[in-house]
KOLSEMAR-677399 format. One record per residue: x, y, z of N, C-alpha, C in turn. Coordinates in steps of 0.1 Angstrom, whole numbers, plus 2048, in hexadecimal, padded with zeros to 3 digits. Example, Ala and Ser with C-alpha at 12.3 -4.5 7.8 and 13.67 -1.06 7.14 Angstrom:
BEGIN
8847C784E87B7D384E8847DF84E8807EA8478897F584788180084F
This chain:
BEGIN
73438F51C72B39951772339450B71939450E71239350270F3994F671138F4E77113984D970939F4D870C3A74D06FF3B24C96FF3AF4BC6F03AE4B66EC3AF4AC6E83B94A96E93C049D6DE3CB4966D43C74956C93CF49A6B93CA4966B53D14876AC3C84826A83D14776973CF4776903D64716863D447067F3CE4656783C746366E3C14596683CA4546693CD4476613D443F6523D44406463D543E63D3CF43C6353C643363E3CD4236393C14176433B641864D3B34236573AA4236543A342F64B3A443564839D44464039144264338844164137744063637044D63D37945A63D37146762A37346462836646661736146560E36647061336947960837248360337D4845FC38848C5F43904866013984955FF3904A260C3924A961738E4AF6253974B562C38D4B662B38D4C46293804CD62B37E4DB63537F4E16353824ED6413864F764C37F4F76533814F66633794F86653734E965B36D4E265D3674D266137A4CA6613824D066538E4C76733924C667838F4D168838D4D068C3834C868A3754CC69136C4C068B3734B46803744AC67B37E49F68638649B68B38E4A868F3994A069D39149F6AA38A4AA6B03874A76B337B49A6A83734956AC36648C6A737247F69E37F4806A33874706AF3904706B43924796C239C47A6D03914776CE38447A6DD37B4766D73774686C93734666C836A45D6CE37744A6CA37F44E6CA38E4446DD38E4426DF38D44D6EF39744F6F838344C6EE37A4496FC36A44A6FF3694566FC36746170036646A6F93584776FF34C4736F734547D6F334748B6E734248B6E63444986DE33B49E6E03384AC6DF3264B16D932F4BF6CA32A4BE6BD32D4C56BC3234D26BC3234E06B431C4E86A33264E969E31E4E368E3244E168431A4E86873194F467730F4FD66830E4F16643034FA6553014F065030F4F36463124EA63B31E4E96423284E364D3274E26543344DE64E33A4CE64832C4CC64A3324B66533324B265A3264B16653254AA66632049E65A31849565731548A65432248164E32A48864833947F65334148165B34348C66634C48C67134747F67233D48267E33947867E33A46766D33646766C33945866934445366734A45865D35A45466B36145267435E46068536845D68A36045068C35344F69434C44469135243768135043967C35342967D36442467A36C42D68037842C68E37A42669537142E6A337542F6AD37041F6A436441D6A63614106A036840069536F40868E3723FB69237F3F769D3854036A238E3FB6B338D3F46B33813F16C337C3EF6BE3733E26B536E3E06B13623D56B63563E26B53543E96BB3483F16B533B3EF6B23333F86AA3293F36A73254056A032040C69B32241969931041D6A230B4256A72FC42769F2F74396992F443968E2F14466912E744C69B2DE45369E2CF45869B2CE4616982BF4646932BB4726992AB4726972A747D69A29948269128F48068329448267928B48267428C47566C28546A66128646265228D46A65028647B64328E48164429F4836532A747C6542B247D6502BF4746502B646864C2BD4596402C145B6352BD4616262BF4656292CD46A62F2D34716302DC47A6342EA46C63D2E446A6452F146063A2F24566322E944A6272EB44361F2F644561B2F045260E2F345661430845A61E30745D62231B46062731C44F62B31444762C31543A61E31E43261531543560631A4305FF32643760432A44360133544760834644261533C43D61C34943961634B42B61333E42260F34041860234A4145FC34C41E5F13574245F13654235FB36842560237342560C37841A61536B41661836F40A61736340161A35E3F66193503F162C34E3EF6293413F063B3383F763632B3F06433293E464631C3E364B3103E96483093EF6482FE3FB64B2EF3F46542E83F86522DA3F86572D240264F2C74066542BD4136562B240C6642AD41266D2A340A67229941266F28A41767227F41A67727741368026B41A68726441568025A40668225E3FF6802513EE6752473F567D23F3FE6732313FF66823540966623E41265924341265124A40865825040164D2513F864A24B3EB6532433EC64C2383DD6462373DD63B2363CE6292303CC62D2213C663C21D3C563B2133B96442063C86442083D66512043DE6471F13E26531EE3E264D1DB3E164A1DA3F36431CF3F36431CC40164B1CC40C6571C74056661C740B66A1D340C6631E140A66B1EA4086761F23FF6751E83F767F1E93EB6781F43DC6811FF3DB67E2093D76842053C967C2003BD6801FE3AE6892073A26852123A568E21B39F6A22193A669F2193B26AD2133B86B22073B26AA1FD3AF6B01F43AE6B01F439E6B21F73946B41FF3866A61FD38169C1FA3806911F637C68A1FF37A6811FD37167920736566C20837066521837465F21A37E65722437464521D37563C22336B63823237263F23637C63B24338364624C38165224737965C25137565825636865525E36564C26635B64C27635364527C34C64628434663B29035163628935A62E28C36463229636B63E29137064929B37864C2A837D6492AE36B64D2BF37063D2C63766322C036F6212C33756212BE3846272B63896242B239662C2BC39E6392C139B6442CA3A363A2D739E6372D939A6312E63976242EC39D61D2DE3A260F2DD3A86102DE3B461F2D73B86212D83C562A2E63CE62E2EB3C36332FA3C762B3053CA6193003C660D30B3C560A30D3D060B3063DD60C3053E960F2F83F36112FF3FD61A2F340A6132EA40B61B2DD4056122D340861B2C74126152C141A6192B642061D2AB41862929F41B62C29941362429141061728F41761128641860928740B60329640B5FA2993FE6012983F160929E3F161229D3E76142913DE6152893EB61627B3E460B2753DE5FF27B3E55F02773DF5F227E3D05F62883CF5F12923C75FD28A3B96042883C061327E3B36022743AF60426B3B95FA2603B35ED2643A75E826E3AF5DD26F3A65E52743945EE2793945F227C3875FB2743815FF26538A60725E38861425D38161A26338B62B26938762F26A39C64126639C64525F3A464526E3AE63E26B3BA6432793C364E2813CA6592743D06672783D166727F3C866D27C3B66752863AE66928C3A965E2913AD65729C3B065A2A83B665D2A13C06612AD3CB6702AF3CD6762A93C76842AD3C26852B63B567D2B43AD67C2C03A46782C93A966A2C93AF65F2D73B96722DC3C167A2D53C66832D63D268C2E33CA68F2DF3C16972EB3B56932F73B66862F73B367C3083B267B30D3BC6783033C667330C3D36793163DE67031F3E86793263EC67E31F3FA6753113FD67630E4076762FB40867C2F640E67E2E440B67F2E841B6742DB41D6752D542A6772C642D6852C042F68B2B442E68E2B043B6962A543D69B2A244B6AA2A344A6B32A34526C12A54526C52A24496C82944426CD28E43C6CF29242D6C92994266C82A24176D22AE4196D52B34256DB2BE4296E92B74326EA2B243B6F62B04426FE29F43D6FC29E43470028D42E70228842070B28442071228240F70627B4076FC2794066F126E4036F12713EF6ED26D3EB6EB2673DB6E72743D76E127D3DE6DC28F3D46D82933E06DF2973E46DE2A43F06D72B13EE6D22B73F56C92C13EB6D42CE3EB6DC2D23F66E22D93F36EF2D73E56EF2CE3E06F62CD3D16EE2CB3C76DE2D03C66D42CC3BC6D32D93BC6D62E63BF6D42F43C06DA2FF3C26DE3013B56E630A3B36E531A3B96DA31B3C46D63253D16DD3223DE6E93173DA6EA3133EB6F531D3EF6FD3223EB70432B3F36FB3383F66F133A3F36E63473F66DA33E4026DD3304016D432940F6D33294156C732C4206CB32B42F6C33204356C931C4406C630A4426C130D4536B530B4576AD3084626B02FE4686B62F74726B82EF4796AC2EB4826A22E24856982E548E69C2D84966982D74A769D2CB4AB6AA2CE4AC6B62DB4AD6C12D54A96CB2D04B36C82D04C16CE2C64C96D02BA4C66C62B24B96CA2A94B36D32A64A96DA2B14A66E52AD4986F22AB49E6FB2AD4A57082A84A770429A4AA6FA2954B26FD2854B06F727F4AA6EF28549F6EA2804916FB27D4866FC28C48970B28947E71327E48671127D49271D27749571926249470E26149270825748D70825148370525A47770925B46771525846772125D47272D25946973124E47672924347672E23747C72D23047872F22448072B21647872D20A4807271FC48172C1EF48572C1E447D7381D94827381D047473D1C047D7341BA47A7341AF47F7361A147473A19A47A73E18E46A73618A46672A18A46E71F18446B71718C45F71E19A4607191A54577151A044772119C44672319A43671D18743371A18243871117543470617D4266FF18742A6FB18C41E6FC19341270719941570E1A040B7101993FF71918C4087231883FD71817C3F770C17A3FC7001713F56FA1793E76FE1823E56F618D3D96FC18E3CE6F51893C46FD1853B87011933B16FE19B3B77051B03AE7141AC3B67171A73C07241A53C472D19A3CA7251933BE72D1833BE7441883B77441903B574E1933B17551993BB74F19D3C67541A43D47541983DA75418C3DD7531833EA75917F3F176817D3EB77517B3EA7771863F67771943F377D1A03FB7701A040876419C40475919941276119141676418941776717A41F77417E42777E18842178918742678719543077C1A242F7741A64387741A044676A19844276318F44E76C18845677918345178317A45678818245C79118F45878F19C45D78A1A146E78119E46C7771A547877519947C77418D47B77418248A78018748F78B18A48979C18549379C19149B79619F4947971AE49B78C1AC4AC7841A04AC7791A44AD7761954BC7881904B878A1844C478C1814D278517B4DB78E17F4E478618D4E97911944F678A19D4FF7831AC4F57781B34FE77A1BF4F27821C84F27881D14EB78E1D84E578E1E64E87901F34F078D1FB4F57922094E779B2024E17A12084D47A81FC4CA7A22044BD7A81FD4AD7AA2044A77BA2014A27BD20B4997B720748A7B52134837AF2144787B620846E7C620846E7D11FF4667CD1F24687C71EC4737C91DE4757BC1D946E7B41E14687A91DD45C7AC1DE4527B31ED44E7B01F24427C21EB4397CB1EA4447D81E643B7D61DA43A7CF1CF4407CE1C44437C41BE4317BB1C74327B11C34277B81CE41B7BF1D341A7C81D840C7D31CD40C7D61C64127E71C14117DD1B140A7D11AF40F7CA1A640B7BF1A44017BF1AF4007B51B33F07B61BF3EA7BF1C63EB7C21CF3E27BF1DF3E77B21E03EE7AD1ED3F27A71EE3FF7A61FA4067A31F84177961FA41478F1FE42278920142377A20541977F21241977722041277E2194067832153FE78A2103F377A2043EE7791FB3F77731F03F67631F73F67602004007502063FD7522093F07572113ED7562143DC75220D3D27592033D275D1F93CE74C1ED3CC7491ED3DA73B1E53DF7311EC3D17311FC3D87252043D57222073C572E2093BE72D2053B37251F63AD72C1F13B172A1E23AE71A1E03AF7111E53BD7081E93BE6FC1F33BC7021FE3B06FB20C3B26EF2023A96EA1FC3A66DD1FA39F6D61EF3A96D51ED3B76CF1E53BD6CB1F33CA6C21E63D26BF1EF3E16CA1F13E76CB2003E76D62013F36D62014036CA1FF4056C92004136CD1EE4176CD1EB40C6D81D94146E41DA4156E81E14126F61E84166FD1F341A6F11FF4206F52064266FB2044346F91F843C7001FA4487121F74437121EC43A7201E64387271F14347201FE42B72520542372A21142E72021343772521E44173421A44873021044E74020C45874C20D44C74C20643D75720943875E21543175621F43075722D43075723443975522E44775B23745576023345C76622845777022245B78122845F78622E45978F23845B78F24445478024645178025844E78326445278325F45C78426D46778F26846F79C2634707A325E47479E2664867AB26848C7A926C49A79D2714A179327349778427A49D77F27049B77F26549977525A49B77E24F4A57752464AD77823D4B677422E4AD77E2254AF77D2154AC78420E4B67762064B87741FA4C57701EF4C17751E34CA76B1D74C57621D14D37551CB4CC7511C64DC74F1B54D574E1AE4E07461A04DE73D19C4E27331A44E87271A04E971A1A94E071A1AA4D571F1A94CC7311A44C573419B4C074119C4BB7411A84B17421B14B07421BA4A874B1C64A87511CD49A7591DA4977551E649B7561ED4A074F1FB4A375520549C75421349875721E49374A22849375423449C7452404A175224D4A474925249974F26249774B2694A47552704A975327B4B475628A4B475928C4A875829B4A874F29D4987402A049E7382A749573C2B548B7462BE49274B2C648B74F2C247C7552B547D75E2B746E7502B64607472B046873D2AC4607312BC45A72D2BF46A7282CE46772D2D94607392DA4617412EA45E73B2E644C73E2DC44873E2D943A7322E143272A2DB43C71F2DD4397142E943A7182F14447132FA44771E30943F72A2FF43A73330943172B30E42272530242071D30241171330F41070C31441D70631D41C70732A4206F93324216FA33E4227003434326F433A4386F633B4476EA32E44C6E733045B6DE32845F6DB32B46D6CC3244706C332847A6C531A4866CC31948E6CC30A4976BE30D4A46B63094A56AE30B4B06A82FE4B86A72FF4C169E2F04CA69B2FB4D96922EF4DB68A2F44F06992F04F46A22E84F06A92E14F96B92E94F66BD2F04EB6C82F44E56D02F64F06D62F44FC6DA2F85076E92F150D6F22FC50E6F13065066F73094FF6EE3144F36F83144E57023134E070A31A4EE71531A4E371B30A4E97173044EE7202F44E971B2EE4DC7122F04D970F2EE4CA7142F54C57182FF4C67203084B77343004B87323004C57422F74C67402ED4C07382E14C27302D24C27362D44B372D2DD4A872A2E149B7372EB4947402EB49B74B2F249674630348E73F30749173B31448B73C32149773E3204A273E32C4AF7463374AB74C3354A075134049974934F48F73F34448D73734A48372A34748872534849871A3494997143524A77073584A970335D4B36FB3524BD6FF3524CA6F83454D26EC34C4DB6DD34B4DA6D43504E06CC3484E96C934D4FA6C03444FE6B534C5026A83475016A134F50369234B50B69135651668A34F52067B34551B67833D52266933552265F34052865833E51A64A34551864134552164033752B63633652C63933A53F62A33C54562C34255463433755B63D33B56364133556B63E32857A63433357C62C32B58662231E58062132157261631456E62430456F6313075716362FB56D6462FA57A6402F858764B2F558D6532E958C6632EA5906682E258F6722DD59E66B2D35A166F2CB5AE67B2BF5B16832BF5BA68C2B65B868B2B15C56912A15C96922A15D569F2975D86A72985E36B12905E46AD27F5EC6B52795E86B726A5EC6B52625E36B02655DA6AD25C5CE6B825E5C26C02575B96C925B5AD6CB24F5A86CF25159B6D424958D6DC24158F6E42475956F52455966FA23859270323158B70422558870C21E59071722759B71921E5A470C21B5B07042245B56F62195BD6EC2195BB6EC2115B46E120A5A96E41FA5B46D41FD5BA6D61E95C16C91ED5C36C21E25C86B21E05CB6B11EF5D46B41F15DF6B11FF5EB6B32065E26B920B5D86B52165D16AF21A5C76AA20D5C169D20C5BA6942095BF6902075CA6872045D66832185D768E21C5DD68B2295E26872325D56892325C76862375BD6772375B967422A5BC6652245BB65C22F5C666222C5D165B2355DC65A23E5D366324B5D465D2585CD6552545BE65624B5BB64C2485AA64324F5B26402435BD6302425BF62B24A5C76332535CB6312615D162A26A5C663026C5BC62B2705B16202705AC6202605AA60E2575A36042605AB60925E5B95FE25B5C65F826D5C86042775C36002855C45FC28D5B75FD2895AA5FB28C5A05F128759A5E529259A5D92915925D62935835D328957D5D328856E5DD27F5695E528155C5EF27755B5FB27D55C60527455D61427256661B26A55962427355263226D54E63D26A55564326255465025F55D65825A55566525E55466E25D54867C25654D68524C54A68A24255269924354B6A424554F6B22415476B023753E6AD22C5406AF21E5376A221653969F20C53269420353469C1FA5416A61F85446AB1F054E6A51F655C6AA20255F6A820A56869720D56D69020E56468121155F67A2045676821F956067A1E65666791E756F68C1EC5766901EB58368B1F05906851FD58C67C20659666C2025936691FC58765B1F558A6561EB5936611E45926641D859A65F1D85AC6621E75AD6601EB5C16561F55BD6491F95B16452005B16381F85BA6312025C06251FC5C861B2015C961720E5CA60C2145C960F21E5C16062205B560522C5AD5F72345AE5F52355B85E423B5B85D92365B25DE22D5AD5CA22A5A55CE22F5975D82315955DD2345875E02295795D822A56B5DA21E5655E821F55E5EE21255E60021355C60020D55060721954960821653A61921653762520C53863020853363520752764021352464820F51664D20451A6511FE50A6561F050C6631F24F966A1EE4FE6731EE4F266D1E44E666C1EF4DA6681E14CC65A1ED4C86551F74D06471FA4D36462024C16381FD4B763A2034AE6352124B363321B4A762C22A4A86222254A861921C4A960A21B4A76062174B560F2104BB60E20A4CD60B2164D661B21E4CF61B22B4DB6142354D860A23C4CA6072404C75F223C4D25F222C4D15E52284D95E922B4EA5F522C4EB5F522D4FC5F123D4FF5F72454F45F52554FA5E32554F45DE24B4EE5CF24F4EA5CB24A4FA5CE23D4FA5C723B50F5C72465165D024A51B5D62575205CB26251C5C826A50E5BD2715115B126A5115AB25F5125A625C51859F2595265AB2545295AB25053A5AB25A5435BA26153B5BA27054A5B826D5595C62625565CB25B5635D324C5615DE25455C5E324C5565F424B5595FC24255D60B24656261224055361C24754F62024254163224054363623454664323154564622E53A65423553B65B23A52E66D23D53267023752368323B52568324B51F68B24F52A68A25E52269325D51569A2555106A32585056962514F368A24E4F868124B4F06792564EB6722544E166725C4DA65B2614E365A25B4EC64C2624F96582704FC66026F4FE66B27850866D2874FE66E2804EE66E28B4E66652844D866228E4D465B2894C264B2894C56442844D06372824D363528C4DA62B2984D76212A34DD61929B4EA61C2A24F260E29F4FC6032AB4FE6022B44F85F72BE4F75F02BD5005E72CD4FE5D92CC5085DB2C55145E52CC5195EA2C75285EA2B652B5EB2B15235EC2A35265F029F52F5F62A153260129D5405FF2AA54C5F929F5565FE2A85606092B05696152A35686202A656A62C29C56263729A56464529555E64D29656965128656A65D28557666327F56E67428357167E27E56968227757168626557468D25E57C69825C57D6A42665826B22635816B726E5776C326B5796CC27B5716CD2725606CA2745576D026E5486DC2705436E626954C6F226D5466FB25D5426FF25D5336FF25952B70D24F53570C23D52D71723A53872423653273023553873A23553573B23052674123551874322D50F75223350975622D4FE76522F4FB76323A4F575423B4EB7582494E17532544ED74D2524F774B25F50275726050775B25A50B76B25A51277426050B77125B4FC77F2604F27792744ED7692734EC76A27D4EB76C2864F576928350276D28E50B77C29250E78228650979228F5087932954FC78F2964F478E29F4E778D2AA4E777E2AC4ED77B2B94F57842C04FC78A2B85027942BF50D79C2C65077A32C15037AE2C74F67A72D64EF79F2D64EC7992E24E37902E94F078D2E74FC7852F14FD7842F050F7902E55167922E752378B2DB52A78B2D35377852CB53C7782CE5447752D754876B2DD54A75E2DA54275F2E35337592E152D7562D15247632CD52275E2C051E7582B95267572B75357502AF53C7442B353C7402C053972E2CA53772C2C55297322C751D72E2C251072F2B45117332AA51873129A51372929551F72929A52A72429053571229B53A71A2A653B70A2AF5437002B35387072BC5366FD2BE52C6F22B451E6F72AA51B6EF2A05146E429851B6E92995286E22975316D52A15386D92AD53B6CF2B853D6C92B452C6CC2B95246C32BA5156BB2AE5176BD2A25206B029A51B6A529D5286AD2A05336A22A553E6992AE53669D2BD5316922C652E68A2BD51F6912B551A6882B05126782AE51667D2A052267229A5276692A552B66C2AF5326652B853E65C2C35306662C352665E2CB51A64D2CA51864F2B851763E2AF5176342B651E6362BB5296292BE5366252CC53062F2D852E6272E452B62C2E651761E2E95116202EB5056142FA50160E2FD50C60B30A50860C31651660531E51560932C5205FE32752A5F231B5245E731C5305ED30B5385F63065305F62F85395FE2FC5465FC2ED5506012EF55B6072E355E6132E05636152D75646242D55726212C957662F2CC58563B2C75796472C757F6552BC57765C2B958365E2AA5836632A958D67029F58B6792A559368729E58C68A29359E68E28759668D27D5A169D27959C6A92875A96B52825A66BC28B5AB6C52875B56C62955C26CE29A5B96DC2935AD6E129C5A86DA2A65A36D42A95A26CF2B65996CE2C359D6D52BB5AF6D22C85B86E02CF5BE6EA2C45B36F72CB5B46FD2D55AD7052E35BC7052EB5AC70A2EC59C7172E459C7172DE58E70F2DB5817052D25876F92D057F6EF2DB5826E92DD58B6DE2E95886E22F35866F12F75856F330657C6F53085716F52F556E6F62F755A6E72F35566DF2F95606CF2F65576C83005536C13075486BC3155486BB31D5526BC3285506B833155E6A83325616A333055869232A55A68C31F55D69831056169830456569E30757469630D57D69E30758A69930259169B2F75996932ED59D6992ED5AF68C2EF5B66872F25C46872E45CA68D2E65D46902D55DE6862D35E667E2CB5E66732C75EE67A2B75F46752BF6046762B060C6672AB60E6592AF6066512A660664A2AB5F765029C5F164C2A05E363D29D5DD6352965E86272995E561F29E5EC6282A85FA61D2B55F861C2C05F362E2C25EE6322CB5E16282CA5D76252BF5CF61B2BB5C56102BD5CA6092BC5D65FA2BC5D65F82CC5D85FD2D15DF5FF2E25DF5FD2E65D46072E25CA6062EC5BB5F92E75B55F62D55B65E82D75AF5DC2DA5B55DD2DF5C45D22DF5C65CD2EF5C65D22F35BD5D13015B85CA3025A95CD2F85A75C82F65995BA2ED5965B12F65975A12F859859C2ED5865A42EC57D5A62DC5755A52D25765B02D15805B72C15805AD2C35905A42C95965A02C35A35902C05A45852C75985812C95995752BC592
């Protein structure tokens, strides 16, 4: 049965939300993210694109804080995300005025940062932009929402440093828009311990399908012998070299011979105390001190592995491989990291197109105690965005041989050959991707534009300019890349999205170890949907997200992977994702477009 919330209504001199109306279906999430956010109550949103989920979230947050004194925490994954939140920032500022600041990592915004990247104030050195400037720039930047970008102009022009600009602005404001890491991560000044508002806080998750394996990233690490050749070259820890060396000697013998499927934490950490005095987490200390007046980012990898190294004893996995010869350690239960953190505050808003479904993120996140799980239908008409599947073709890693990348290719070019305009196609791996290029043969007359691993943002950013140019264009791509998520294709760019193969993640020790973890807390069932299906569905609707981004686009999705047509898997996909079996999958496609008086005409 589903929870009930009390609805409340928005006052009118208290009404934030920036539009003049609220659209269909975005008026439920509305009313629900101001009825938990008011009463402390998290609540973890599946919100499809179009919904308004950047204006829903802040209009309730800022509401919901402004009548508590709170302080209103906006995160995302990406830096290309902050654009979005601003820009409904300054709309709200319209309506009423809101102190705003957007806040990036230090060494992007340094005015004073070396070639190398090396940020001077880190490394102890006298920085002519640390100044008396400071409290006029946080003040200027509170007047209204500004991008970090201007801000930084606006530091320059009064020459004073814009990080601790906007770390001061960050104090006053009612609103900081950061990326995870200031909010879910022990880092040098976290903002939730620079503000004495944070238990009245409420913290916006955007993207948040992405945080249990962000956290669970953060608290990993690899260490190879080769690691420390530089460490122990740096004269801040010429006094550490002795305990590097005996490290590194360390991790050749752990690291010999076949790999290692499990390591116990002891056979590092007792081995390097019985031989220098302190383990692990003993020795980071030890380093970071030694180093707090240099760059830390030359030692943040060394520094991660030996601080999660046995942190988290039984919730993290240690392996060794040799191809790399190398140490492994990778946390698998995000919980111990989240609860912490989401304890500091008031409450919080988790939303994504992909959230699905919630409540394994409220498990994932250890909070399902203290939160409401919402899903909420796609806005947009149904019939503009079918979804087709067909059998004989699959991922599967046991038949994987030339005939089944042969037969994969066929349906590509079934696709190419019936899809007018441009064609995303989204691939498990770059292996898989080459593999099915390799038998690809006819794409219609279509110009073929290949991701290629190494690719900067300025490469992929020129392929999607081809693309609206050309408007006939096939664009291969790994769906676990930035074309799949992070890059907009607007203004119907795409005319359709075929996913090749099911994305499910392949055998590894910390999946293996977590899915018995799961088991234990929450049954086999479900752990095999939280580690294997579901991460897998979340990156299909990612990809398929790309083709419709408003109410007038139109676009086919076409999943090339009979699993999908099992009921297992297609009953764990939205109830708004169901996907129709065609035994001819390009006259299924020329049907739907040849209805579409656009793309024919």
């Amino acid at each position: 049965m589903e929870a009930t919330i009390p609805q409340e209504v928005s006052e009118p001199e208290t009404d934030l939300f920036p539009f003049g109306t609220v659209r269909a279906g975005q008026d439920r999430f509305l009313d629900d993210a101001r009825s938990c956010l008011r009463q402390g109550i998290n609540l973890l949103a599946h919100a499809p694109t179009g919904l308004g989920k950047t204006a829903v979230s802040l209009a309730a947050g800022l509401e919901a804080c402004r009548l508590d004194g709170g302080q209103l925490l906006f995160t995302t994954a990406r830096q290309s995300q902050h654009h979005a939140a601003i820009e409904t920032l300054r709309m709200i500022w319209k309506v009423k005025s809101v102190g705003a600041v957007d806040v990036i990592a230090k060494e992007d915004m340094c005015l004073a940062r070396r070639k190398d990247g090396r940020v001077p104030c880190s490394e102890g050195g006298d920085c002519y932009f640390l100044n008396k400037r400071i409290e006029e720039a946080a003040a200027r930047i509170l007047a209204y929402p500004l991008h970090v970008q201007e801000a930084t102009r606006l530091c320059l022009r009064l020459g004073t440093c814009p990080y601790a600009s906007s770390l001061k602005a960050a104090e006053g404001a009612e609103t900081v828009v950061c990326d995870y890491n200031p909010v879910f991560t022990d880092g040098s000044a976290p903002l939730l311990r620079r503000t004495a508002r944070r238990r009245k806080s409420i913290v916006i998750v955007d993207e948040a399908h992405n945080l249990p394996q962000r956290l669970m990233d953060d608290r990993s690490g690899t260490l190879c012998a080769s690691d420390l050749d530089r460490p122990m070259a740096l004269r801040s820890l010429r006094g550490h070299r002795e305990d590097l060396r005996v490290l590194a000697e360390i991790a050749r013998h752990l690291t010999a011979g076949k790999p290692r499927l499990h390591v116990e934490p002891g056979e590092l950490d007792d081995e390097l105390k019985g031989r220098c005095g302190v383990d692990c987490a003993g020795l980071a200390l030890e380093l970071e001190e030694a180093f707090k007046e240099g760059d830390g980012r030359r030692l943040r990898p060394l520094l991660r592995f030996l601080r999660n190294w046995s942190a988290f004893g039984n919730s993290s996995v240690r392996y060794s491989t040799n191809e790399p010869r190398k140490l492994v350690v990778k946390l698998i239960e995000p919980s111990l990291v989240a609860k912490r953190s989401f304890s500091e505050v008031c409450c919080a808003l988790l939303m994504s197109g992909t959230l699905h479904p919630p409540e394994m993120y409220a498990d994932l996140l250890g909070i399902s105690d203290d939160s409401v799980c919402r899903e909420y239908a796609n806005p947009f008409p149904p019939e503009n965005r079918p979804v087709l599947c067909v059998r004989g073709v699959s991922s599967r890693f046991r038949d994987r041989c030339e005939l089944s990348y042969s037969d994969m290719a066929a349906q590509v070019g079934q696709v190419c050959q019936s899809v007018p305009g441009n064609l995303a196609v989204f691939f498990p791996s770059y292996d898989f991707m080459q593999s099915t290029l390799f038998h690809l043969k006819d794409i219609g007359g279509k110009r073929l534009l290949v991701e290629s691993k190494g690719q900067t943002k300025q490469e992929k950013e020129a392929m999607i300019s081809d693309m609206r140019q050309d408007r006939n264009a096939t664009l291969m791509a790994t769906i676990s890349g930035s074309f799949a998520e992070g890059i907009d294709f607007n203004e119907n760019l795409l005319s359709a999205v075929a996913i090749s193969g099911f994305p499910l993640n392949p055998p590894s020790p910390e999946s293996e170890r977590m899915e018995t973890r799961l088991a234990s807390k929450f049954g086999e069932q479900r752990s095999r949907l939280y580690v294997q299906t579901y991460p897998a569905i979340a990156k299909v609707l990612q990809a398929a997200g790309r083709a419709i981004r408003s109410e007038t686009d139109r676009a086919a999705i076409v999943l090339l992977d009979e699993r999908c047509l099992l009921p297992s898997i297609a009953s764990a996909f939205p109830a708004d994702f169901h996907a129709s079996e065609t035994c001819c999958l390009g006259a299924s496609l020329r049907t739907f477009f040849a209805s579409d008086t656009r793309r024919t005409s």
